[in-house]
C-alpha positions as CSV (number, residue, x, y, z in Angstrom):
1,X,75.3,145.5,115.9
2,X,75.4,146.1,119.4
3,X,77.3,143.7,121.7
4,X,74.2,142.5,123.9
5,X,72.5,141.1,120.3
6,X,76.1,139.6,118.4
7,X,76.1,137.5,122.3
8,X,72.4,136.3,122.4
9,X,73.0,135.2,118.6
10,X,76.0,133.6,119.0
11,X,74.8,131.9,122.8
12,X,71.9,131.1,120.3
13,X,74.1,129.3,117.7
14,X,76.0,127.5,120.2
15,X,72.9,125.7,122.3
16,X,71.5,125.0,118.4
17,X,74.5,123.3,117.9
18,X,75.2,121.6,121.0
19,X,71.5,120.3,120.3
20,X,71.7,119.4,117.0
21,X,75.0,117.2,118.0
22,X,73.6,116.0,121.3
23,X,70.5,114.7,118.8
24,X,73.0,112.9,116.2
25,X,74.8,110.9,118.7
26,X,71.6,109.8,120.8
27,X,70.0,108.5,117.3
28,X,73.0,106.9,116.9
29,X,73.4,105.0,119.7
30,X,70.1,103.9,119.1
31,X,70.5,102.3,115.9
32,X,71.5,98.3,116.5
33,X,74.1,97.6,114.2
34,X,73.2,94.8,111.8
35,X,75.0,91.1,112.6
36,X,76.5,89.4,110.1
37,X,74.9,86.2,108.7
38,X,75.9,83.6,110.8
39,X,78.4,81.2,108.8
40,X,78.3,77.8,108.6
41,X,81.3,76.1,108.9
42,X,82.9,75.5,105.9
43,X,82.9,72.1,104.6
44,X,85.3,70.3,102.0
45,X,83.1,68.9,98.9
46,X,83.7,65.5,98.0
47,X,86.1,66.5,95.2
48,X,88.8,68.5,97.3
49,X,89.4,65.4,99.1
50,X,92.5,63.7,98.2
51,X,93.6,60.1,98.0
52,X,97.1,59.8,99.6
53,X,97.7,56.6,98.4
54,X,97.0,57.5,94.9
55,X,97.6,61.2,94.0
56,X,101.1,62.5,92.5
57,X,103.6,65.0,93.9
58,X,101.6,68.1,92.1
59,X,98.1,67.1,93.5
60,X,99.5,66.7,97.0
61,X,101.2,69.9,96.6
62,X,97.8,71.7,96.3
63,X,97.5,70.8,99.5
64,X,99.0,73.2,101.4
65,X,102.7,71.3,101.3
66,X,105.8,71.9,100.0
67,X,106.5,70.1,97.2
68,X,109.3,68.9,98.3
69,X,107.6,67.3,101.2
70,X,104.6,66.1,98.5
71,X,107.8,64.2,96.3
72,X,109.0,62.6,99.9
73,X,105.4,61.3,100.5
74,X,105.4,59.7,97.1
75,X,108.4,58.7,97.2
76,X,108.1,56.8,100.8
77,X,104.9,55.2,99.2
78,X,106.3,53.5,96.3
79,X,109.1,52.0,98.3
80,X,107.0,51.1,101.0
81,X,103.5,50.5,100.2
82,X,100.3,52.3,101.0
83,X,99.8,54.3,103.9
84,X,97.4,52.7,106.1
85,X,96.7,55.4,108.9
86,X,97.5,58.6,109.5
87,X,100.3,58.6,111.3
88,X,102.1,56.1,109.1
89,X,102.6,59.7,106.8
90,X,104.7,60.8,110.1
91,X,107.1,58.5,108.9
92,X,107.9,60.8,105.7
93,X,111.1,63.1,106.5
94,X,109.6,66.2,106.8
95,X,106.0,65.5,108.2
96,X,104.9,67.3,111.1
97,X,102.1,66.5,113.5
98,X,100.9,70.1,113.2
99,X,100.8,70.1,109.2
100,X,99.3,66.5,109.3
101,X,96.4,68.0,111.9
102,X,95.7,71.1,109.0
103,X,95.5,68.1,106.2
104,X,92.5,66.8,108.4
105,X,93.7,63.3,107.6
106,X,90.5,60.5,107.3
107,X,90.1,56.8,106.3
108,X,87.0,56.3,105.3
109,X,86.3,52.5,103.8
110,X,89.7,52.1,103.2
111,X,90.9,55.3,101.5
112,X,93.4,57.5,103.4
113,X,92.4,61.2,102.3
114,X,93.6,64.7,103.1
115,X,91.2,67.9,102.5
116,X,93.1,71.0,101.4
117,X,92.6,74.3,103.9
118,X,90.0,76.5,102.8
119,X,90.7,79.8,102.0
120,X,88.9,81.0,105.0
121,X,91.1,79.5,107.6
122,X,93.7,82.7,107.2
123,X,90.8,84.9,108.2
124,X,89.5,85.0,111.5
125,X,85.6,85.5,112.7
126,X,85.3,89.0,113.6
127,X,82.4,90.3,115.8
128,X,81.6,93.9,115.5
129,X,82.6,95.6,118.3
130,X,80.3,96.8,121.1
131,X,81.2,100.9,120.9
């Protein structure tokens, strides 16, 4: 093969090429990528709600607390009666304003509960990136 033809068919294969890539990349970028369903914010049924005033040390536990801090609470509330607001379970050794915020503490008609964190707390919303 003679040196002018192996140049025009390798010149030939590289602007193929180059085309062929150059075609790829331009569908890509054309393609929207597909969004992710949008999520609702996650809601605690009626069941995972806890009574403070009436659940033991292992149910309290399954909240997200140690259990030595769900023995303290239960503890604190047999010597001293009910826990009337939220804050009263700051009085517990060991209670933190920050770990009583994650219970989301609410009285509702008289009943003190605490809703465990979801499993989708530890995992934040990603949004696809914009490449």
């Amino acid at each position: 093969m003679s040196s002018k033809k192996c140049l025009f068919v390798l010149s030939l294969a590289f602007v193929v090429g180059v085309v062929l890539v150059a075609s790829g990349m331009a569908a890509a970028q054309t393609k929207t990528p597909a969004k992710p369903p949008a999520k609702a914010p996650a809601k605690a049924p009626e069941s995972a709600k806890i009574d403070v005033n009436k659940a033991t040390a292992d149910q309290l536990a399954k909240c997200g607390i140690s259990t030595t801090l769900a023995k303290a609470i239960v503890e604190y509330r047999e010597k001293s009666g009910p826990f009337k607001t939220p804050e009263d379970l700051l009085k517990v050794k060991g209670m933190t304003k920050e770990l009583l915020n994650k219970l989301s503490p609410k009285v509702d008609k008289g009943v003190f509960t605490i809703t465990p964190p979801s499993d989708d707390d530890d995992e934040p919303d990603l949004k696809p990136s914009k490449c």
